[in-house]
Every structure is written in C-alpha cells, then in structure tokens.
VEXDREN-2710 file (C-alpha; in Angstrom, 1 decimal):
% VEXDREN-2710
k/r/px/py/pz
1/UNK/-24.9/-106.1/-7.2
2/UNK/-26.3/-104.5/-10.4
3/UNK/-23.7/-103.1/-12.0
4/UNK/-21.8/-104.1/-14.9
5/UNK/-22.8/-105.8/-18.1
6/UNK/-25.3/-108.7/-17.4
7/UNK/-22.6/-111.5/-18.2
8/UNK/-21.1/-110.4/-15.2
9/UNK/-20.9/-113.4/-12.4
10/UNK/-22.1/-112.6/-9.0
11/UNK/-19.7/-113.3/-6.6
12/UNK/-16.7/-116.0/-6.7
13/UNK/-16.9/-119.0/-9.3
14/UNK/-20.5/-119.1/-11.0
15/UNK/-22.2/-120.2/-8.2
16/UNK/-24.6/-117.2/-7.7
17/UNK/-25.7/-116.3/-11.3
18/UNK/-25.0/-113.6/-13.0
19/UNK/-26.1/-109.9/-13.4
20/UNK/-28.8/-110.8/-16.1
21/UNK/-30.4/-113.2/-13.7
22/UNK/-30.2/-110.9/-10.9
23/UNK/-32.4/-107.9/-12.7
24/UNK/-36.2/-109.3/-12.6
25/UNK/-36.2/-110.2/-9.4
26/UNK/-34.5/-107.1/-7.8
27/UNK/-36.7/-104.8/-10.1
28/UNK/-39.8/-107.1/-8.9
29/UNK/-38.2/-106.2/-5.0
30/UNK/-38.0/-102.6/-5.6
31/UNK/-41.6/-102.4/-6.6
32/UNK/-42.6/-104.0/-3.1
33/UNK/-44.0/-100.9/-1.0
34/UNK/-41.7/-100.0/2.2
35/UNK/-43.7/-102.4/5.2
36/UNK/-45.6/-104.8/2.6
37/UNK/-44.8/-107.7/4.6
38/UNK/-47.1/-109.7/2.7
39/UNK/-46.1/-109.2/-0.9
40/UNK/-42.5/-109.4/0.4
41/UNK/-42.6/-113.3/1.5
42/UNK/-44.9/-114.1/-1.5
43/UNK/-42.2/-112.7/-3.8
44/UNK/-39.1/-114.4/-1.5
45/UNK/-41.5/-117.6/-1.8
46/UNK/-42.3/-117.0/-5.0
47/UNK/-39.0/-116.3/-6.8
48/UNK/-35.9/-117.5/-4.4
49/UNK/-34.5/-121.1/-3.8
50/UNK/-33.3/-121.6/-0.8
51/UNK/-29.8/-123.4/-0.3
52/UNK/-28.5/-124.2/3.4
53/UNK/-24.1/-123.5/3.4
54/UNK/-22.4/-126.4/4.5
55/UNK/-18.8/-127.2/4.5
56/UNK/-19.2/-131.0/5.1
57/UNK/-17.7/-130.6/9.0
58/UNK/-20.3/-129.9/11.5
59/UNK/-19.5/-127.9/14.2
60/UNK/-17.3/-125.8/12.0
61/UNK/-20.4/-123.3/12.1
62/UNK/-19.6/-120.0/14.2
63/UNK/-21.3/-116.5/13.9
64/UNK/-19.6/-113.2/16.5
65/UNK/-20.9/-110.0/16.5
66/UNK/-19.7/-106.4/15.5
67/UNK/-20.6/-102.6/16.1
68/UNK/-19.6/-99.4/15.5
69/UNK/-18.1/-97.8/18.7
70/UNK/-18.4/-94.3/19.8
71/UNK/-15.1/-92.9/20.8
72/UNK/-13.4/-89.4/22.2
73/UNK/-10.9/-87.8/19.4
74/UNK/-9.9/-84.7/18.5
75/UNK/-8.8/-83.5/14.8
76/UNK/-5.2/-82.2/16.5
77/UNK/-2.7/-83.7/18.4
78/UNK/-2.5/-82.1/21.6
79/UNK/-3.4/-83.2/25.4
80/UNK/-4.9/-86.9/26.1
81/UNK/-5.2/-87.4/22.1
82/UNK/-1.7/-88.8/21.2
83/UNK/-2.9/-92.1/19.2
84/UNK/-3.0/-91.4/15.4
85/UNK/-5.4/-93.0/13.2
86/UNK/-3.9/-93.0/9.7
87/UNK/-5.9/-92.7/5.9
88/UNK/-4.2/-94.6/3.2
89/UNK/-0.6/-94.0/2.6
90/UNK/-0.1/-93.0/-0.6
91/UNK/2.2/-95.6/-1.5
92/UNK/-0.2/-98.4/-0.5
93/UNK/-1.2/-100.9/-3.2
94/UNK/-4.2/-102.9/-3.0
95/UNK/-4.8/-105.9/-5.2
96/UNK/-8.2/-107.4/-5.6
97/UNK/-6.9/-111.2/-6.8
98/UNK/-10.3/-112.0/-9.0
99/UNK/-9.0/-109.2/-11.7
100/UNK/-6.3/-111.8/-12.2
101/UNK/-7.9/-115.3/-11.9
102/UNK/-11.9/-116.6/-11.8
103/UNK/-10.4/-119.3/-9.2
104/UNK/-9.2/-116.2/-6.9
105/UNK/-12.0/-113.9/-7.1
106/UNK/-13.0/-112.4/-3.3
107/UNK/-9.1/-112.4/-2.1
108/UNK/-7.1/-109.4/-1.7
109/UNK/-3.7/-108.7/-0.7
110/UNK/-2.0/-105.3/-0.1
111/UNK/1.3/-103.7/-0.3
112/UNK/3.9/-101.9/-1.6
113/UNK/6.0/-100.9/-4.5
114/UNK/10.1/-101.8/-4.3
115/UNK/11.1/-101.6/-8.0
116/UNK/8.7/-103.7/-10.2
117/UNK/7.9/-106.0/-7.6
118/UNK/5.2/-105.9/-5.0
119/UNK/6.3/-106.4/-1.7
120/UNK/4.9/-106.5/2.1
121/UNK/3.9/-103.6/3.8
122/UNK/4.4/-102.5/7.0
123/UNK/2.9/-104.7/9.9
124/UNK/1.2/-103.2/12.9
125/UNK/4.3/-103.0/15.3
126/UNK/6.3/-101.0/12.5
127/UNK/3.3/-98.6/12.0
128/UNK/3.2/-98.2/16.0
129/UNK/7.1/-97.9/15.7
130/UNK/6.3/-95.1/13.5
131/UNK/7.2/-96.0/9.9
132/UNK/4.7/-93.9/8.5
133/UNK/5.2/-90.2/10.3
134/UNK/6.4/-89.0/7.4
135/UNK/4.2/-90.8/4.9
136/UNK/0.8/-89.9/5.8
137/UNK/-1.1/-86.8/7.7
138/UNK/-3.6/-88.6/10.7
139/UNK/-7.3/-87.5/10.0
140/UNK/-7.7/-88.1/13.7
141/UNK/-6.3/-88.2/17.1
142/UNK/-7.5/-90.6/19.6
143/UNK/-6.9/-91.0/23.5
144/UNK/-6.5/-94.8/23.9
145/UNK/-4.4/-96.9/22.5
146/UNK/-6.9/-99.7/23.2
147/UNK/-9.7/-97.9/21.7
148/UNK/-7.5/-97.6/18.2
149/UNK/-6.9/-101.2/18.4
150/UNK/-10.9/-102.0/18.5
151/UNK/-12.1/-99.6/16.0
152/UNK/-9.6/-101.6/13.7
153/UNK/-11.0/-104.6/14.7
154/UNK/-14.9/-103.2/13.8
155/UNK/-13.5/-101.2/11.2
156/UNK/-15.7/-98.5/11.6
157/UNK/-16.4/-95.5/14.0
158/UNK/-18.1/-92.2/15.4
159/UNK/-15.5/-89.6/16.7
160/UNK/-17.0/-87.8/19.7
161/UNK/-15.2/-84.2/19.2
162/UNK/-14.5/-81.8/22.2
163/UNK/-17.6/-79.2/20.9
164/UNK/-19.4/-82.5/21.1
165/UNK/-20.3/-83.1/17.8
166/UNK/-19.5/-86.3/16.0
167/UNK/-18.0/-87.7/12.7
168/UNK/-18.1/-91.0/11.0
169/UNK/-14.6/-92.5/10.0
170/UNK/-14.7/-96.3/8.0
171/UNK/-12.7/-98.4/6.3
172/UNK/-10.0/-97.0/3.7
173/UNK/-7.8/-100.0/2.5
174/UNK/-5.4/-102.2/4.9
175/UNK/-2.1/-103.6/5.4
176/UNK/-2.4/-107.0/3.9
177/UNK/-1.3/-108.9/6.8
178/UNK/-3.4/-112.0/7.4
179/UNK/-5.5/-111.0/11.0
180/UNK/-4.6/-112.4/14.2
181/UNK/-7.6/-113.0/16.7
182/UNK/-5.5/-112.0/20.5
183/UNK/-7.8/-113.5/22.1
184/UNK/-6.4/-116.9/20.8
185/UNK/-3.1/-116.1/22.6
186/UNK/-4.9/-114.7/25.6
187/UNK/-6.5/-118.3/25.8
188/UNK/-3.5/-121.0/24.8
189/UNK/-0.8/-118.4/27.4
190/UNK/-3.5/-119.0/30.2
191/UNK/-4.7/-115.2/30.8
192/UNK/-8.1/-115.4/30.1
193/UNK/-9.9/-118.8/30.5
194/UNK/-11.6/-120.3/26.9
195/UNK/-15.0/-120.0/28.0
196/UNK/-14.7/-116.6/29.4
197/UNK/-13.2/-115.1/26.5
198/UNK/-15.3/-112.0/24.8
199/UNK/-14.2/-108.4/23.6
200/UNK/-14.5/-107.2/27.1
201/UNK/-12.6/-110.2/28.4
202/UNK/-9.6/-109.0/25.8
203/UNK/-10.4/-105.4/27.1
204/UNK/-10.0/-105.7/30.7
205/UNK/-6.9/-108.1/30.5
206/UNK/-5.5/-105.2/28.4
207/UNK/-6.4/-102.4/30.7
208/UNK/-4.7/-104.5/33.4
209/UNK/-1.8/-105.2/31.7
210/UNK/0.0/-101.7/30.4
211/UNK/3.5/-103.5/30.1
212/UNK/2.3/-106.2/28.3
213/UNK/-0.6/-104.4/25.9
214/UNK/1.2/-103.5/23.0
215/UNK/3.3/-106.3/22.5
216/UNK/0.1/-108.6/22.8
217/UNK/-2.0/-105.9/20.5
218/UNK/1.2/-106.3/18.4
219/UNK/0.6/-109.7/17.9
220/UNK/-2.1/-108.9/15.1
221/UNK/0.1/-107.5/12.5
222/UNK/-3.0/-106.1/10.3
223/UNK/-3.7/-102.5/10.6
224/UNK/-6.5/-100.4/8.9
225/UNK/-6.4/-97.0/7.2
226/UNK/-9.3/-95.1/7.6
227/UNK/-11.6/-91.8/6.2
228/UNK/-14.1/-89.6/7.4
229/UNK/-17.2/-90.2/6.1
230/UNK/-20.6/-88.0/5.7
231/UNK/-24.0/-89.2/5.4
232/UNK/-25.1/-92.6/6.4
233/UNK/-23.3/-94.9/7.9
234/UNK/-21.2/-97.4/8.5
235/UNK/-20.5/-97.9/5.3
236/UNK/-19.8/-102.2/4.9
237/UNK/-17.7/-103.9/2.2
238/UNK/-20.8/-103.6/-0.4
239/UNK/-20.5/-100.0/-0.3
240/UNK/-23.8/-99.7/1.0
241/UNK/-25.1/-97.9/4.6
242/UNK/-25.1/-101.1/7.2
243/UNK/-28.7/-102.2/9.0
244/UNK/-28.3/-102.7/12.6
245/UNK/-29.6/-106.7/12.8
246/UNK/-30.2/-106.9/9.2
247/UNK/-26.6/-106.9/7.8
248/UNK/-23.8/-110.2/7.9
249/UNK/-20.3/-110.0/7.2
250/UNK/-19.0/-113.3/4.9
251/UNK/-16.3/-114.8/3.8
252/UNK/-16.3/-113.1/0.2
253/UNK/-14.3/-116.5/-0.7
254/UNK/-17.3/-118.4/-0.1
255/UNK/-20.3/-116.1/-0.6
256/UNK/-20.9/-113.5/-3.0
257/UNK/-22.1/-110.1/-1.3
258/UNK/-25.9/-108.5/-1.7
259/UNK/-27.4/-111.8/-1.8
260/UNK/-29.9/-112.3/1.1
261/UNK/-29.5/-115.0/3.7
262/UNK/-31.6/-116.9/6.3
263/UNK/-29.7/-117.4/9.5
264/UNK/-30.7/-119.0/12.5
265/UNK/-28.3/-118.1/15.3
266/UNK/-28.1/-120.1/19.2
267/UNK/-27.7/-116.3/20.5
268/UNK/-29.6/-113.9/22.0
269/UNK/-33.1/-116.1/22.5
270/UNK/-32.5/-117.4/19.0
271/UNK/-32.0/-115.3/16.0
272/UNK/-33.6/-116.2/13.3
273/UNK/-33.6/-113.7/10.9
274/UNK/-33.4/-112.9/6.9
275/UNK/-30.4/-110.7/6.7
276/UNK/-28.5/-109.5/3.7
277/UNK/-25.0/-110.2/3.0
278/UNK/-23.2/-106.5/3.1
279/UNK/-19.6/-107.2/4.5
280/UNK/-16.7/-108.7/5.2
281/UNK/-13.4/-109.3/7.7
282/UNK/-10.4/-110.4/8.1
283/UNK/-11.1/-112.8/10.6
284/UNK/-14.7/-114.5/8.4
285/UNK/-13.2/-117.5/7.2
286/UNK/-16.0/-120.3/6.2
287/UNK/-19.0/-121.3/4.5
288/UNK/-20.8/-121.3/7.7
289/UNK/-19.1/-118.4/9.2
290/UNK/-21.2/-114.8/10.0
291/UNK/-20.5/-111.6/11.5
292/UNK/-23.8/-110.2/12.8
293/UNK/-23.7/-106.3/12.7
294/UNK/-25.5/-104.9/15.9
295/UNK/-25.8/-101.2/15.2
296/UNK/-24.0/-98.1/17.0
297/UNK/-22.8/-97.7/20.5
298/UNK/-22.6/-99.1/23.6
299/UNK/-25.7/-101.6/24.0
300/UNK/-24.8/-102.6/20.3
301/UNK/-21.0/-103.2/21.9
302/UNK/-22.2/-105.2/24.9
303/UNK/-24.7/-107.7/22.4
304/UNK/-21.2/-107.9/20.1
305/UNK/-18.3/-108.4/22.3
306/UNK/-20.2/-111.6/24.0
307/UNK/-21.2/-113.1/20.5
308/UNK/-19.6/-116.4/19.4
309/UNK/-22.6/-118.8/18.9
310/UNK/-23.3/-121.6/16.5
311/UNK/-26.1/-121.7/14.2
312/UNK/-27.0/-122.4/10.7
313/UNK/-26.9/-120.2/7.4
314/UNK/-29.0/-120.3/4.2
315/UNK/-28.8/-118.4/1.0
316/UNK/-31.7/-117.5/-1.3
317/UNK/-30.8/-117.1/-4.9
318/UNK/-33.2/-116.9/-8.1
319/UNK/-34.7/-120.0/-9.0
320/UNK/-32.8/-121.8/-11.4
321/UNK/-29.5/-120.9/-9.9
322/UNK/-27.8/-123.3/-8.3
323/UNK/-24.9/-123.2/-6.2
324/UNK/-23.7/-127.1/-5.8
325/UNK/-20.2/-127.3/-6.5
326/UNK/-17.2/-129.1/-4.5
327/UNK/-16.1/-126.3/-2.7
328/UNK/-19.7/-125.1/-0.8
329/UNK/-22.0/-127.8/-0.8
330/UNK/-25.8/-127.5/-0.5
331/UNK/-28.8/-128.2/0.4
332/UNK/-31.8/-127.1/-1.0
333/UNK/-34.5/-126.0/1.9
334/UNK/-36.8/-123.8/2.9
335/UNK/-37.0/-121.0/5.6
END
C-alpha cells in the first residue's frame, strides 16, 4: 500500500485516500508491539473511521470461503500424474485497465498478441484440448483432473511430492475469460439441489459423473497459470503471505486492497472479526461481497467448501477520508 509517490490514490477512484494519508497511521501501526492488544484498539479507535459497504440492495451481501489445498504431484510426467499444470505462456499478455483510465482502475483483462491487436486467449477447453503443448513446459504433474480444476478455483497450493516433501505453487497470471461458478449449472440442470450446493457437493457430483466432468468443468472457461513459490505462503493478490482467518478477498473494483475491514459473518457461530483486505477472484463481484481465507489443508477445506453466508462488511480508513460516492455508498459506524 506504501509504495509510490504520496499523490498516489489507494485503490479505484479517490475513495480511499492517498499514499500521503496512508503514512502516519501505518508508521503509528508498526510501532504497536507484536500482542499489544490494548494500544492496538486505542490507535484503530483513535485514528480510523469506520464506513459500513452498501450497494443500496439488501440481501445482495454474500461472503464463501477459500483454502489452500494439499495435493499429490510429481515434477515428471510419468504413472498416475498425467494432469499438467501450466506457468505463464510466454505469449500471454496481461493488461491491468487503471494504467489506462482512473474510471477502470482494479479490472484486468488478458490475452494475446495477433498483429497489433490484442485478442482472446485460449479458454479452458482449448488448454485441455492441448493448445499449449508446445508453448509452455508444466512445472507440475498432477493425478486428478478434479484436483487441477480446484486448485484453480483457490488459486493456490502445496504439492505433496513422492519423497514426501512439499512445495508451494500460486498464482502466475490467467486467461482472461470472465469465471463461471459450475455450481450454478449444477443447480438450474437439476444435479445438485440449491440448498445443498457446496465444494464438496460440486466434488462428488464430479467424481460420480466421469462422462460428464469435463464437459461441465469445461463450462468455466478461465484457467490459471501457476509458479512455484518458496518462503511463506500463499501468496494473495497484495503480494503479501495470507493469514489464515485474518485475510478477505474483494472485489478490487469496489475496494482498494491493504485496507482493514470489520466483518460480521452468519457463519461458523458468527464471525466477527477485523480482517485485512489481501485478495481477490474472479468470482468477488460486489460491495458487500467477501472471500474468507481459512488457512491450509483439509479442516481449512471442509470450513471453505460449506461457506456461502450473509453478513455485513465495514471499512476503516484514516479519519478525514471519506468514501461516499454514487458507486459504494456509506455509512459511517462503528465496530
């Protein structure tokens, strides 16, 4: 959030300040010793407004949950491990919108070169289909097809290897095609009944349908490249390590990313929380729309795949920012 000049605006429009008025109260966090509670909430109380997100639609408000699954790959193709999982083609050309336009700022699209125009790149069933075998070298192999499909979905991984050590992959670029949630379709064809309908609804149904999986995987025409990572991890859209229960994917279109934020989720016994905005997704569309990261691994799985709860979502910004403008009204409150 800190870098750049300190004209530099925070996030989309000028609704979140700028670096300049960022700088005093970080530096005053950063001086707050590691479990000082106390001094913590004086300083939130002391030097944050609070503003509640509200589109003007009640009910619009929805958080789900994500994780980062463990998995079994292998480095070479070779046995079980037949599912590639690609890094960034070469030829793939990201374009971050805001460069171009204030208006546009937290929309990306993606694609490829044909000439000196920018065109589409290659959906999900073309990749399957093989369109990029001779394009780009897999950094891994994995054993289930399904498994791919969900890493892509979280965006982030560990690799259980054969000598049982593991590896970190996360998020290298993507296709640009707008995401498909399957478990839409699963629902409106009549496979899996609406109020049934989690991650491990969508798994099973696939398991038990082979002949049907990858056309309905298909159905989701974004794909995501991936690279191995070292250190901590997973890395989120920020570019900063992930906090199991502490970090919340946003609509980047709507929110601007670092800023912390007050939720109060109808999941789990109630969660109600100050969290940090660290990420984003292709399927976070919304002013009042949260993706709650649950950590590592299989509990963290079974806490995310069942998550699609309402609740209510407040920003804290330095005081004398405000953040009323026609496209994300709010409220001032407190916590």
């Amino acid at each position: 959030m800190m870098r750049g000049e300190d004209s530099r605006e925070i996030g989309p429009g000028n609704r979140f300040g700028t670096v300049g008025s960022w700088r005093p109260v970080c530096a005053a966090l950063e001086r707050v010793a590691d479990g000082d509670t106390s001094a913590a909430r004086a300083l939130f109380e002391e030097q944050f407004t609070v503003w509640r997100a509200f589109d003007g639609e009640p009910g619009n408000d929805l958080f789900t949950g994500y994780y980062e699954p463990e998995i079994r790959g292998a480095r070479a193709k070779g046995g079980d491990f037949n599912v590639p999982l690609y890094p960034r083609p070469s030829d793939l050309v990201l374009v971050d919108l805001g460069d171009f336009r204030d208006s546009m700022k937290g929309e990306r699209i993606a694609g490829r070169m044909e000439g000196f125009r920018l065109k589409p790149y290659d959906s999900r069933a073309d990749i399957e289909a093989g369109s990029l075998n001779d394009k780009a070298q897999p950094i891994m192999w994995l054993a289930d097809p399904i498994d791919a499909f969900f890493l892509h979905i979280q965006g982030s991984g560990l690799i259980r290897l054969g000598d049982g050590s593991r590896t970190r992959v996360g998020y290298d670029g993507h296709n640009g095609h707008i995401y498909f949630p399957i478990g839409r379709y699963l629902i409106t064809a009549g496979h899996v009944p609406k109020e049934e309908m989690s991650m491990q609804a969508i798994r099973a149904w696939l398991e038990a349908n082979p002949d049907q999986m990858e056309a309905v995987m298909n159905r989701n025409p974004s794909y995501i490249f991936f690279r191995e990572l070292t250190g901590d991890g997973p890395i989120g859209a920020q570019g900063v390590a992930l906090t199991a229960g502490r970090s919340l994917a946003v609509d980047r279109t709507s929110h601007a990313l670092g800023v912390p934020v007050w939720v109060d989720i109808d999941y789990d016994g109630g969660l109600r929380r100050l969290m940090v905005a660290q990420d984003t997704g292709g399927a976070i569309r919304g002013p009042v729309r949260g993706d709650f990261f649950w950590g590592s691994g299989d509990a963290a799985g079974e806490k995310a795949g069942a998550m699609a709860a309402p609740g209510r979502f407040w920003i804290l910004l330095p005081v004398g920012i405000n953040p009323n403008i026609e496209s994300l009204s709010a409220e001032a409150g407190t916590s």
